[in-house]
Residue frames as qw, qx, qy, qz and C-alpha x, y, z in Angstrom:
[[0.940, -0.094, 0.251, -0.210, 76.44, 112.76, 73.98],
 [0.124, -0.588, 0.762, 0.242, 79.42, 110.26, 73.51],
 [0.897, 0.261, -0.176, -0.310, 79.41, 107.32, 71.30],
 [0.186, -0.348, 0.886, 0.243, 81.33, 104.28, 70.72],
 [0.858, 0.333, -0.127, -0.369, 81.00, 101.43, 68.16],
 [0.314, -0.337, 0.869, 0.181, 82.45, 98.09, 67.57],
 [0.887, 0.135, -0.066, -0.437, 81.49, 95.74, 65.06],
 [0.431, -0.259, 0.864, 0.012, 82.79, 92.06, 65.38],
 [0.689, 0.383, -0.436, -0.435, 82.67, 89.74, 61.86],
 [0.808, 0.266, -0.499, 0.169, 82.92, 86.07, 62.23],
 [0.857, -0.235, -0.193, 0.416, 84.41, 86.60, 65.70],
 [0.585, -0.145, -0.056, 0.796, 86.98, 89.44, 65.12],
 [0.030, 0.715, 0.412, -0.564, 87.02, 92.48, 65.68],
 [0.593, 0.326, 0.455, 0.579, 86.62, 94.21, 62.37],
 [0.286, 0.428, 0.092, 0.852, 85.88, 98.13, 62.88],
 [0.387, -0.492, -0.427, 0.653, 85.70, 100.66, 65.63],
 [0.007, -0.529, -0.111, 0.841, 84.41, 104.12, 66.58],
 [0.195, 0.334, 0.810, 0.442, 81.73, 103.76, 62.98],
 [0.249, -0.103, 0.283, -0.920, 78.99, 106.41, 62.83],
 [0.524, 0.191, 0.679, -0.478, 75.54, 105.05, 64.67],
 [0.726, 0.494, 0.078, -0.471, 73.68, 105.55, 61.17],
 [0.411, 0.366, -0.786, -0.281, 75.87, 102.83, 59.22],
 [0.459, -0.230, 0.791, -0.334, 74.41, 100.25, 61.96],
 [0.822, 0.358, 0.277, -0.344, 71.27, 98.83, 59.89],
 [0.793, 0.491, -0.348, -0.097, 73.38, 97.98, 56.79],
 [0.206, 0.580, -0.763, 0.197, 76.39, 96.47, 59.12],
 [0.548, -0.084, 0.587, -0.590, 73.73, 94.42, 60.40],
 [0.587, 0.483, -0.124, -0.638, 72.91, 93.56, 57.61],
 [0.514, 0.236, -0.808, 0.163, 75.52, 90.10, 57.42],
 [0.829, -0.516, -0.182, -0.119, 74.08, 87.48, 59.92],
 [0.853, -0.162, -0.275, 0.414, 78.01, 87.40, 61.01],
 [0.249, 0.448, -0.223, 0.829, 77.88, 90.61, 62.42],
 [0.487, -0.672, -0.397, 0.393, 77.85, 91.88, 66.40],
 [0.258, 0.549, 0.064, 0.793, 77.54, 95.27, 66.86],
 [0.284, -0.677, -0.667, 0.128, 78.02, 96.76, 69.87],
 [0.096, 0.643, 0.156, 0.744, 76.86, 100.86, 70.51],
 [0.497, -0.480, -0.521, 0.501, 77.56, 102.74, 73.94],
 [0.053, 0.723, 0.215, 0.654, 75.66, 105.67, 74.58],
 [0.354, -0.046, -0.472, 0.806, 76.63, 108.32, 77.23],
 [0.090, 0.512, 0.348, -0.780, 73.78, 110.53, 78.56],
 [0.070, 0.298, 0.636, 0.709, 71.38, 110.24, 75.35],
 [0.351, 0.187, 0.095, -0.913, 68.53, 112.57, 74.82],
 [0.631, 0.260, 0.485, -0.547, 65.17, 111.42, 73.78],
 [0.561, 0.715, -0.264, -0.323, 66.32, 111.72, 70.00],
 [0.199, 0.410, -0.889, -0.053, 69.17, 109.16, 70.39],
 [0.373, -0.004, 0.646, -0.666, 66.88, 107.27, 72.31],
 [0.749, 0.434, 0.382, -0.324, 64.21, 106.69, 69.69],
 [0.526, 0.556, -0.642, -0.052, 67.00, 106.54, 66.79],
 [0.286, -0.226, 0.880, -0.305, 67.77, 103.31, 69.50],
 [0.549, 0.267, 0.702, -0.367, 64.43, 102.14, 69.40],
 [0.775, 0.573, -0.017, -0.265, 63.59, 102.12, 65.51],
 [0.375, 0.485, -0.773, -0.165, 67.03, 100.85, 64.61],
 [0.074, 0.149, -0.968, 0.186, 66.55, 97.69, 67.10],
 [0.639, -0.313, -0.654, -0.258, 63.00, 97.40, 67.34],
 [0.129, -0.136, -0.774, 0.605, 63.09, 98.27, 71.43],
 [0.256, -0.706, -0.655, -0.086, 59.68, 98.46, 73.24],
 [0.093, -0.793, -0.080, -0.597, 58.57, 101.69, 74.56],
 [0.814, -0.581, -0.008, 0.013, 58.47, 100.05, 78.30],
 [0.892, 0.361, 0.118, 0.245, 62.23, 99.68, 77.54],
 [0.324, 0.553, 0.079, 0.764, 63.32, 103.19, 76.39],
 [0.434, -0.831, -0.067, -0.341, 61.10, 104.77, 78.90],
 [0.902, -0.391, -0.114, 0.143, 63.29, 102.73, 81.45],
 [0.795, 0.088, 0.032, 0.600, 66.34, 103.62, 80.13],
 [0.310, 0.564, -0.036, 0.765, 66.05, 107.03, 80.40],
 [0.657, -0.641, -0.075, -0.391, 64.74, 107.11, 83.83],
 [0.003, -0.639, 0.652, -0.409, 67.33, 107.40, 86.83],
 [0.416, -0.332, 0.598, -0.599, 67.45, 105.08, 89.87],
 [0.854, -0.034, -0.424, -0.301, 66.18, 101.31, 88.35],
 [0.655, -0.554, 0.497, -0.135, 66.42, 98.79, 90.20],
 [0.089, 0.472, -0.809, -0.338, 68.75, 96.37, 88.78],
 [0.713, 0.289, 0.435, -0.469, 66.56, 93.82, 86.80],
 [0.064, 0.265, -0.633, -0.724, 66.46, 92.14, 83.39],
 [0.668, 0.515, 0.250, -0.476, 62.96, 92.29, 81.11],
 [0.305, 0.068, 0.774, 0.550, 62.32, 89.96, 78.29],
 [0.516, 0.526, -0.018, -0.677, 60.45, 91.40, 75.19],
 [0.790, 0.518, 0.187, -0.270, 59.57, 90.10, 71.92],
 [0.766, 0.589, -0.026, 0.256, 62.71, 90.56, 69.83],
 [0.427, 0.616, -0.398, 0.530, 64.83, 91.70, 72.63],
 [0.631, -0.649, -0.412, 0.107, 65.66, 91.82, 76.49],
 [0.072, -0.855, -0.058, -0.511, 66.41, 94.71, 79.00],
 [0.778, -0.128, -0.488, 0.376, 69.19, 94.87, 81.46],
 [0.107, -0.898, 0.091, -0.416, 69.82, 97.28, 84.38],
 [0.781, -0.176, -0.319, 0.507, 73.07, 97.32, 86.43],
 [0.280, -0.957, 0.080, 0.003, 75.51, 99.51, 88.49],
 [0.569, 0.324, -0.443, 0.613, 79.35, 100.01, 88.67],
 [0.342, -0.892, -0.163, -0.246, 80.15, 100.84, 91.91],
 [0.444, 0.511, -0.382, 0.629, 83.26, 102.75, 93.08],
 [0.552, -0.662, -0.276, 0.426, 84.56, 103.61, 97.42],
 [0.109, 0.966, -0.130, 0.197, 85.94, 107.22, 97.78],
 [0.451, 0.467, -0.579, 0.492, 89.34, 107.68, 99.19],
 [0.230, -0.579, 0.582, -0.523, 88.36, 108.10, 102.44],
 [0.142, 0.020, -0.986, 0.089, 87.12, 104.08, 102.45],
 [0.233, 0.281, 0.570, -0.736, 83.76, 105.18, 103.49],
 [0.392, 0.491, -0.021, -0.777, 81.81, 106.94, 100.61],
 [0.543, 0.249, 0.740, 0.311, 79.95, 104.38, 98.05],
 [0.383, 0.506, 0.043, -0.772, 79.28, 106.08, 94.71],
 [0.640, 0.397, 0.656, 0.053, 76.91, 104.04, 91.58],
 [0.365, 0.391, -0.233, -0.812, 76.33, 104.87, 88.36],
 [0.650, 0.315, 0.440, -0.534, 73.60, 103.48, 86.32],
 [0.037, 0.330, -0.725, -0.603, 73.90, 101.33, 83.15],
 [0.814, 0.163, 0.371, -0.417, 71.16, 100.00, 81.02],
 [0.029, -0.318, 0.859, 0.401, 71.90, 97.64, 78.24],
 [0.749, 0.380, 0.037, -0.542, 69.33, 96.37, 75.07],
 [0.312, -0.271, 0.893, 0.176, 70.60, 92.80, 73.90],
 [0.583, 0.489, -0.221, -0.610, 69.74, 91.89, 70.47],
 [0.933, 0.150, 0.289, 0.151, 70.40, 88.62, 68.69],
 [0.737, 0.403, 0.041, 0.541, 73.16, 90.70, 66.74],
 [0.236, 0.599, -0.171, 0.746, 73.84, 93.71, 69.04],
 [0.486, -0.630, -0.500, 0.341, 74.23, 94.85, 72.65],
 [0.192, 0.568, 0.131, 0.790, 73.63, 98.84, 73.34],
 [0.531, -0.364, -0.579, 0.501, 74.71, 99.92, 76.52],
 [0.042, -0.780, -0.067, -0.621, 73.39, 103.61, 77.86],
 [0.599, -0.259, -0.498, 0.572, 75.35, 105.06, 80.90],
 [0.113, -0.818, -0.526, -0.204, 73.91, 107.54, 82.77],
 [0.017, -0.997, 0.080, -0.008, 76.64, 109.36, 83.50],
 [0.445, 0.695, -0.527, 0.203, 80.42, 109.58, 83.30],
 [0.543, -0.646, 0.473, -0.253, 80.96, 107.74, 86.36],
 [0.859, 0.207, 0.348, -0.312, 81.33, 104.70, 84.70],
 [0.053, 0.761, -0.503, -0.405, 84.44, 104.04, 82.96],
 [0.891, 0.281, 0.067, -0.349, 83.83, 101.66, 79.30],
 [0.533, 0.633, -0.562, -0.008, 87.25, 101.92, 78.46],
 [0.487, -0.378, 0.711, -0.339, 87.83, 99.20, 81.47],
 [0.753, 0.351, 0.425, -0.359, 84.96, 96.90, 79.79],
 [0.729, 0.662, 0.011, -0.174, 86.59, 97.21, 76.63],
 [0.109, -0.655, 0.724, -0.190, 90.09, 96.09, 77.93],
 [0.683, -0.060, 0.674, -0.274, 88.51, 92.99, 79.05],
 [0.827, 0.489, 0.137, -0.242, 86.63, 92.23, 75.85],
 [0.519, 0.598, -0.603, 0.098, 90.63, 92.58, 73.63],
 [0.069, -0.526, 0.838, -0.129, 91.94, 90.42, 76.25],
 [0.577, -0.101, 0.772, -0.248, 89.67, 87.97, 75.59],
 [0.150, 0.467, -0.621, -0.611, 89.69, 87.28, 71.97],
 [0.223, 0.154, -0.919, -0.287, 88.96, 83.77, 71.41],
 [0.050, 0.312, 0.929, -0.194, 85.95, 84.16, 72.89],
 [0.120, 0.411, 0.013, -0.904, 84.35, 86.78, 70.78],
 [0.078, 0.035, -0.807, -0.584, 83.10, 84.42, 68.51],
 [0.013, 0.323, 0.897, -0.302, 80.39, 83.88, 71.17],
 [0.058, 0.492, 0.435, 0.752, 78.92, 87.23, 69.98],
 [0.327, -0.699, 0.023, -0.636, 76.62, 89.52, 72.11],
 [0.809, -0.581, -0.036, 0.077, 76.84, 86.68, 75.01],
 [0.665, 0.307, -0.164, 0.661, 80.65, 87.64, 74.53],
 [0.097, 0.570, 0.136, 0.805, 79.87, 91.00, 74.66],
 [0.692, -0.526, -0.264, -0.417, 77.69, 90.72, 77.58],
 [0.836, -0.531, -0.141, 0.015, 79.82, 88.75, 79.75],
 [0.544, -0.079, -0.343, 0.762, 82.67, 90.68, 79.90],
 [0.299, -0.644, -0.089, -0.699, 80.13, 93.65, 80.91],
 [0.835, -0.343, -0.312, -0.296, 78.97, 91.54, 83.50],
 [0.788, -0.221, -0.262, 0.511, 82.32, 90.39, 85.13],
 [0.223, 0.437, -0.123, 0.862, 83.39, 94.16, 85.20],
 [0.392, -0.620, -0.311, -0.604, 80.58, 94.95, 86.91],
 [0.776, -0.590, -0.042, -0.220, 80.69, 92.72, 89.48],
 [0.602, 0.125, -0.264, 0.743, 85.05, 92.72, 90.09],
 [0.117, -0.500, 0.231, -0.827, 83.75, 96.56, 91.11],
 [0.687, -0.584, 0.048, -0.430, 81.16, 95.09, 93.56],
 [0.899, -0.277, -0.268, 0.206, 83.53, 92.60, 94.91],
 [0.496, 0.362, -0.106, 0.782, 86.23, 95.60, 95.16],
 [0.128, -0.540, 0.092, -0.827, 83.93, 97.47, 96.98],
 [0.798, -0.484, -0.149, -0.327, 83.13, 95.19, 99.70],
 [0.673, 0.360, -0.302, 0.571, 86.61, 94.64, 99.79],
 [0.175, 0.412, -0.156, 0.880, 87.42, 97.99, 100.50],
 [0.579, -0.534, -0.002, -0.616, 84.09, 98.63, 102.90],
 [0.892, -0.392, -0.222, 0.041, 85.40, 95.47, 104.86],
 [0.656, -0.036, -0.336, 0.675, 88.81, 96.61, 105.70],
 [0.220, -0.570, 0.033, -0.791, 86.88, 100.52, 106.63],
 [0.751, -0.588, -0.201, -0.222, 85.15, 98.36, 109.18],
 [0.824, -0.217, -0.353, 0.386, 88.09, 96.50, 110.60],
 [0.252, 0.362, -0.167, 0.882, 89.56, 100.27, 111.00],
 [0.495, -0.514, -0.078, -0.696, 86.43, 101.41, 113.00],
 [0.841, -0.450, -0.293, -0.071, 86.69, 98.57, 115.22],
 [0.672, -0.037, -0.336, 0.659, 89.95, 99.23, 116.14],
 [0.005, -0.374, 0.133, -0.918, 88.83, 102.95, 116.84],
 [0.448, -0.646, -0.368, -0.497, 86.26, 101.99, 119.24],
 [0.732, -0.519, -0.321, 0.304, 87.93, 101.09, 122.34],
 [0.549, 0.048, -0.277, 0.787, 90.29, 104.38, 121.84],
 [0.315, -0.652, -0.467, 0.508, 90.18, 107.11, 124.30],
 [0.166, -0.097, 0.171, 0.966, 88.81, 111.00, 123.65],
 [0.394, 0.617, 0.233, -0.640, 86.02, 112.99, 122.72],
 [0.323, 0.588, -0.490, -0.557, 87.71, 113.46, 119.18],
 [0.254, 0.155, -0.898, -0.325, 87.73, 109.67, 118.50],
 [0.339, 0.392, 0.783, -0.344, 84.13, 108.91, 119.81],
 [0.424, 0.675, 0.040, -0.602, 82.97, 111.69, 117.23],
 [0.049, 0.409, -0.825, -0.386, 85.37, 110.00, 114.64],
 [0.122, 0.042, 0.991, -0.032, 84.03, 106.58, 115.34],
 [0.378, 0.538, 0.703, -0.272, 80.06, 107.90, 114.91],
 [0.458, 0.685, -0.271, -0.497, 80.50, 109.84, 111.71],
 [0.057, -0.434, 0.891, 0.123, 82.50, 106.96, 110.54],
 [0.163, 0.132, 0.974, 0.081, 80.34, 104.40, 111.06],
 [0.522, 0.682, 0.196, -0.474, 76.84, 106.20, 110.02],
 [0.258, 0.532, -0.588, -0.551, 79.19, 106.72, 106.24],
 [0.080, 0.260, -0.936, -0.223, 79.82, 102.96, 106.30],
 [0.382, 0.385, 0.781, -0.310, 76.13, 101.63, 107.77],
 [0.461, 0.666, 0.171, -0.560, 74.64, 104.10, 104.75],
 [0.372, 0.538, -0.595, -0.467, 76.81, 102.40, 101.81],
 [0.269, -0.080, 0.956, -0.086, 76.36, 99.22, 102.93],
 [0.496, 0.510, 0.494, -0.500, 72.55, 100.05, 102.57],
 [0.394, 0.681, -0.326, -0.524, 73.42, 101.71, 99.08],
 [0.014, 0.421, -0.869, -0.260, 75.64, 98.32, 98.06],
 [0.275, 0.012, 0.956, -0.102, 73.12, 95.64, 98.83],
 [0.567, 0.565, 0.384, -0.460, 70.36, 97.34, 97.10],
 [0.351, 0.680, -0.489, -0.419, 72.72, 97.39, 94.18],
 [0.141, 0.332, -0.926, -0.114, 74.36, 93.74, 94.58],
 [0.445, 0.161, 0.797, -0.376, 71.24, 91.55, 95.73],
 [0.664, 0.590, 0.187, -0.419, 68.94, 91.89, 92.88],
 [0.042, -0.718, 0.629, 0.295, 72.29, 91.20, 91.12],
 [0.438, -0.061, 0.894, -0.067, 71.82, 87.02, 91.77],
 [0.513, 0.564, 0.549, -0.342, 68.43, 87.07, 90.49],
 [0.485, 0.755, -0.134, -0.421, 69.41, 88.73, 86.94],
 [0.221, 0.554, -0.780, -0.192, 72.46, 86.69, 86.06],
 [0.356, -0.030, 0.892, -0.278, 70.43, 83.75, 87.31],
 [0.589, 0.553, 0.478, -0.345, 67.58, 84.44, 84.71],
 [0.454, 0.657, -0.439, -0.413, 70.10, 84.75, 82.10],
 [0.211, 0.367, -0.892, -0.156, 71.05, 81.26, 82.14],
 [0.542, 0.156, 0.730, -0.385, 67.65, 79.67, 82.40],
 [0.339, 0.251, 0.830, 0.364, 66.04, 77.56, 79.52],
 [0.181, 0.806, 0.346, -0.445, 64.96, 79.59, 77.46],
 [0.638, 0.768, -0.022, 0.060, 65.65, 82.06, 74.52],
 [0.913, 0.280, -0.048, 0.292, 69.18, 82.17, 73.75],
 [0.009, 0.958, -0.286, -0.019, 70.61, 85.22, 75.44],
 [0.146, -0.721, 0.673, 0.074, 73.93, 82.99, 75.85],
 [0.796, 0.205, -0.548, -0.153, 75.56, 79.86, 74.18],
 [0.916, -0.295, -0.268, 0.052, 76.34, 76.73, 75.84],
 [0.749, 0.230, -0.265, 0.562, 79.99, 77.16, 75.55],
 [0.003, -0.613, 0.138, -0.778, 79.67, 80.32, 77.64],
 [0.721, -0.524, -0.334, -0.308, 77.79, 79.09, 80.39],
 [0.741, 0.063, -0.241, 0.624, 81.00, 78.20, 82.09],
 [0.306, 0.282, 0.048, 0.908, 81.59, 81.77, 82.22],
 [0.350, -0.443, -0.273, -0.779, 78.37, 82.91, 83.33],
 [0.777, -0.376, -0.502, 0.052, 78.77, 80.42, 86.28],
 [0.546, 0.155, -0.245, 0.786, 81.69, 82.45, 87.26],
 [0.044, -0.422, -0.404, -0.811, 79.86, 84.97, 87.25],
 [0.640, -0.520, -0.323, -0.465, 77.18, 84.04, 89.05],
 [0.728, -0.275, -0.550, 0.304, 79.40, 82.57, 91.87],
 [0.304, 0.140, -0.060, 0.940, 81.14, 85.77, 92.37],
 [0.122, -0.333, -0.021, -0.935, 77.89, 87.48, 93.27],
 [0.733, -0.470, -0.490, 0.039, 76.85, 84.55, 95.74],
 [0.587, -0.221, -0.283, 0.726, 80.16, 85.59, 97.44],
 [0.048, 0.350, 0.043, 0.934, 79.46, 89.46, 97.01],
 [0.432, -0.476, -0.197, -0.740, 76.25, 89.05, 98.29],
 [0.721, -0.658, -0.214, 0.036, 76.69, 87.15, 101.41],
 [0.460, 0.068, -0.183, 0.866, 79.95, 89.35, 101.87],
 [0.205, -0.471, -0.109, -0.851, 77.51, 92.31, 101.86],
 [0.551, -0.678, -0.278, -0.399, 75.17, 90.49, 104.14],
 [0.778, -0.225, -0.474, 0.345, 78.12, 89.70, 106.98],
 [0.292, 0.173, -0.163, 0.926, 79.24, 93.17, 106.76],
 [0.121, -0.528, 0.011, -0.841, 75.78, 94.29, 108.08],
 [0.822, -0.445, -0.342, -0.092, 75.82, 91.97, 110.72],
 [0.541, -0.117, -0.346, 0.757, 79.47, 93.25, 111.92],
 [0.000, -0.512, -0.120, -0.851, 77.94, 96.94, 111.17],
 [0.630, -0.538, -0.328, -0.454, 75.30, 96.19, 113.64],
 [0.785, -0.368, -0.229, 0.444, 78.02, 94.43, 116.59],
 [0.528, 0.025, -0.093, 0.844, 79.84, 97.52, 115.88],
 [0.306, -0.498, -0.023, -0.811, 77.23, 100.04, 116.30],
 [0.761, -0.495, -0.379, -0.181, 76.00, 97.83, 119.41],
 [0.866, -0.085, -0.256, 0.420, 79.42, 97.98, 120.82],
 [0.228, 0.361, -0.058, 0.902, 79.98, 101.25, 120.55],
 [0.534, -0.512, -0.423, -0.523, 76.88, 101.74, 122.82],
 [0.804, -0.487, -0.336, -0.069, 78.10, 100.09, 124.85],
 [0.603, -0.026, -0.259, 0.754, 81.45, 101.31, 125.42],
 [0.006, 0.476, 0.019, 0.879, 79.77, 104.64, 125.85],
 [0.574, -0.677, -0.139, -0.439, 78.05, 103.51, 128.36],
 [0.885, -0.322, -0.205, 0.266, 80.70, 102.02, 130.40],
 [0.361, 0.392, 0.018, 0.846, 82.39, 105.56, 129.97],
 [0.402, -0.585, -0.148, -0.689, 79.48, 107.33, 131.42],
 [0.767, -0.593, -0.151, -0.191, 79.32, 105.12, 134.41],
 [0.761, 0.055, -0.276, 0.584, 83.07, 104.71, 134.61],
 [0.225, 0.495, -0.056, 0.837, 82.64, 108.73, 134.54],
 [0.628, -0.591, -0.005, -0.507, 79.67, 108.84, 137.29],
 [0.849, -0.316, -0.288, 0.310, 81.79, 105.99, 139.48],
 [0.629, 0.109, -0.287, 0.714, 84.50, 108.93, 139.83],
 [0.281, -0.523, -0.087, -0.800, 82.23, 111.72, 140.61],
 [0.743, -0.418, -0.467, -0.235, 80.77, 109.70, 142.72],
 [0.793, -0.037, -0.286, 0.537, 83.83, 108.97, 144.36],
 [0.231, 0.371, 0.025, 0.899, 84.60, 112.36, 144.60],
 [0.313, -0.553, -0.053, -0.771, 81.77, 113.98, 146.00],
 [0.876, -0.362, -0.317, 0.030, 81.86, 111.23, 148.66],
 [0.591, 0.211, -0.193, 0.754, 85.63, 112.79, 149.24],
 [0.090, 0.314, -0.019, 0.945, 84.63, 116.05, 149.57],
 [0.486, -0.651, -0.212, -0.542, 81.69, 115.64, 152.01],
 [0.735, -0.386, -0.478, 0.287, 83.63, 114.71, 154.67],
 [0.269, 0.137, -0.307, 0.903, 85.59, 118.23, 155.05],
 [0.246, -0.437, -0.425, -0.754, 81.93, 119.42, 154.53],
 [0.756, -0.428, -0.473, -0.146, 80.38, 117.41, 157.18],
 [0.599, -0.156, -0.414, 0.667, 83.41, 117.89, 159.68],
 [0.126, 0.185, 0.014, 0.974, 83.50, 121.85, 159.12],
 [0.378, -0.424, -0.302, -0.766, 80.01, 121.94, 159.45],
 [0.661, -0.464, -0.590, -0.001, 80.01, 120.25, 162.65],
 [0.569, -0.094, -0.269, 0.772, 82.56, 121.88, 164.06],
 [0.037, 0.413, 0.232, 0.880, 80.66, 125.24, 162.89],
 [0.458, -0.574, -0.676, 0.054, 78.24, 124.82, 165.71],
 [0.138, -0.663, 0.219, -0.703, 77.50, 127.70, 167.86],
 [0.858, -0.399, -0.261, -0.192, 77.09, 124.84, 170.60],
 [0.467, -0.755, 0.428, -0.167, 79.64, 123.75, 172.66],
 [0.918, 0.278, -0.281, 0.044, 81.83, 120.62, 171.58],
 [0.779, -0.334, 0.184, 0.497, 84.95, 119.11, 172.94],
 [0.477, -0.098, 0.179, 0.855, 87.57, 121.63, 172.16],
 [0.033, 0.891, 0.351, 0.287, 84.81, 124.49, 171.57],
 [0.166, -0.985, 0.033, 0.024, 86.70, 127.85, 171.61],
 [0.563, -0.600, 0.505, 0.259, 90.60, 126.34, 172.37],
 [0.381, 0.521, -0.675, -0.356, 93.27, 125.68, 169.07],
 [0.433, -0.102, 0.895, -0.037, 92.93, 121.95, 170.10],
 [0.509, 0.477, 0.508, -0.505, 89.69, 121.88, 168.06],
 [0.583, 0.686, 0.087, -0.427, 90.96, 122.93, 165.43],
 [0.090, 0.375, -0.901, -0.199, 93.86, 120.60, 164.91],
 [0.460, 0.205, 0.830, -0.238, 91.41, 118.01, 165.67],
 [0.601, 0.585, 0.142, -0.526, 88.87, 118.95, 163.14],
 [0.137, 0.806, -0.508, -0.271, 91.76, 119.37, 160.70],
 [0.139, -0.325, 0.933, -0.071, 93.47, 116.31, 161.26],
 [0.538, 0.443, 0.645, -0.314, 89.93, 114.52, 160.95],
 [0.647, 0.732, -0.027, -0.212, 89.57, 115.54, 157.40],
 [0.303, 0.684, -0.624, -0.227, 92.74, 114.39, 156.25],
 [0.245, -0.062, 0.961, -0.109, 92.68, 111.09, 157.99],
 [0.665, 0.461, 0.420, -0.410, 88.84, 110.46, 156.56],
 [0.640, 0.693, -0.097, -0.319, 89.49, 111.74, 153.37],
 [0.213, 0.490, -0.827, -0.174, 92.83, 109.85, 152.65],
 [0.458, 0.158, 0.867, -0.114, 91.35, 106.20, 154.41],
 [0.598, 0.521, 0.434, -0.427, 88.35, 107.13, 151.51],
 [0.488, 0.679, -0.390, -0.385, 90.90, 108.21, 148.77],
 [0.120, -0.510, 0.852, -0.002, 92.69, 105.00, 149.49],
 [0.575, 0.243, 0.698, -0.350, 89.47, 102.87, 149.89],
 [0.658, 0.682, 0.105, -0.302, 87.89, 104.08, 145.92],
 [0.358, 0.669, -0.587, -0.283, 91.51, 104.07, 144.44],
 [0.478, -0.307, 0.780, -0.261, 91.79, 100.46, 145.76],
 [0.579, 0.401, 0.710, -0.017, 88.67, 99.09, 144.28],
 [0.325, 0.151, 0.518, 0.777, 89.50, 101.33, 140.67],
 [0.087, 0.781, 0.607, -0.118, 86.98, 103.47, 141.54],
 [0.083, -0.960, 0.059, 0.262, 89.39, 106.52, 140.80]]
């Protein structure tokens, strides 16, 4: 299991990378923020979590449990936050999450990431470049979590909206190899979409209950900030919902060119076999054991002859005319 520490005095930042067990006595000065970022803890860090800060069982349980939905719970002497980072693969297609939970204290915020996907040293980039607003304490702390979070979801709708505009341009081209393209393709992108919005919707709703009346999770002066915030994941989230309304025109469309393939493909057959029954039809008259004009004599069979080439060109001429061929 990885750690980090920070503690912040008064505002600044005053010492880094501490061991967990010094927390209670650096706590100990109301003008200390301390925050502690655990990687993959075990049960044992876990409840060393919950007796230093007083978290609720409901809480802990949560936090070690995969797959929340993204939410924040108020308790007694703390509240309970679940988010995602989420990252596109190279090929523009592939969404991948990881899971963060985060315990907000009146003097500490203690973030547990469920796996390495998740990268803090980003989060903690933010926080030094924003200095003068560290005095704000955990709601500091908090809201440059928060904007990180959601810069990735607005990055990744980003990125999933210019995958689409690629797919549309692949739908009208010609081939076997790019029809197959185009439906692996778009399945990748219809399934992250699915993956994103369960991640970014619930999103509104959490940063929206942090800045209701209420206990203090953030100070006025911050609020500002937390609006940002919150706009930024209006726009994410009706980005998310437009993209599955093109997803849908673009799986509809694709349908449909496939069917105007198929019948383009059955108009030439068609066309064809309409060609080819006239030698059929001639030959087979001619075959007659009956008697016929020119029956027995070479005339007949220039006639015949001559009859199938005149048909069949007036017919190739007729289909190629109207684009049937």
């Amino acid at each position: 299991m990885a750690t980090r520490t920070r503690l912040y005095h008064n505002g600044i930042l005053a010492l880094e990378d501490f061991p967990a067990g010094d927390i209670s006595d650096r706590l100990a000065d109301p003008a200390s923020v301390v925050w502690l970022d655990l990687c993959r803890p075990g049960s044992a860090e876990l409840a060393m979590v919950g007796e230093e800060f007083d978290i609720h069982d409901l809480a802990l349980e949560n936090a070690a449990q995969h797959g929340q939905r993204p939410n924040l719970d108020h308790y007694r002497t703390h509240e309970f936050l679940t988010a995602y980072a989420v990252t596109v693969g190279p090929d523009g297609a592939e969404l991948s999450t990881s899971e963060i939970a985060v315990f907000l204290t009146g003097q500490a915020m203690i973030t547990v990431r469920k796996d390495d996907g998740f990268d803090i040293e980003d989060v903690v980039t933010r926080w030094d470049e924003s200095p003068d607003l560290a005095g704000h304490g955990v709601a500091f702390l908090l809201h440059g979590l928060l904007d990180h979070l959601i810069d990735g979801h607005f990055a990744a709708v980003q990125q999933l909206d210019y995958s689409i505009e690629e797919l549309e341009d692949l739908l009208f081209a010609a081939g076997r190899r790019e029809i197959e393209t185009v439906q692996r393709r778009a399945f990748a992108l219809r399934k992250s979409l699915v993956r994103l919005r369960r991640v970014v919707l619930p999103m509104r709703e959490v940063v929206n209950s942090l800045m209701r009346p209420g206990p203090p999770v953030i100070t006025n002066s911050l609020v500002p900030y937390y609006q940002d915030v919150y706009d930024n994941v209006l726009r994410v989230t009706e980005w998310t919902e437009s993209l599955r309304d093109m997803m849908a025109s673009v799986m509809e469309t694709n349908l449909s060119v496939q069917a105007n393939r198929m019948n383009l493909i059955m108009k030439k057959v068609t066309s064809w076999a309409a060609i080819i029954a006239v030698p059929t039809a001639i030959t087979g008259y001619f075959g007659q054991n009956l008697p016929y004009p020119g029956f027995g004599h070479q005339s007949g069979n220039i006639a015949s002859t001559a009859l199938i080439v005149a048909v069949s060109a007036l017919l190739y001429l007729i289909f190629k005319r109207r684009d049937w061929l």
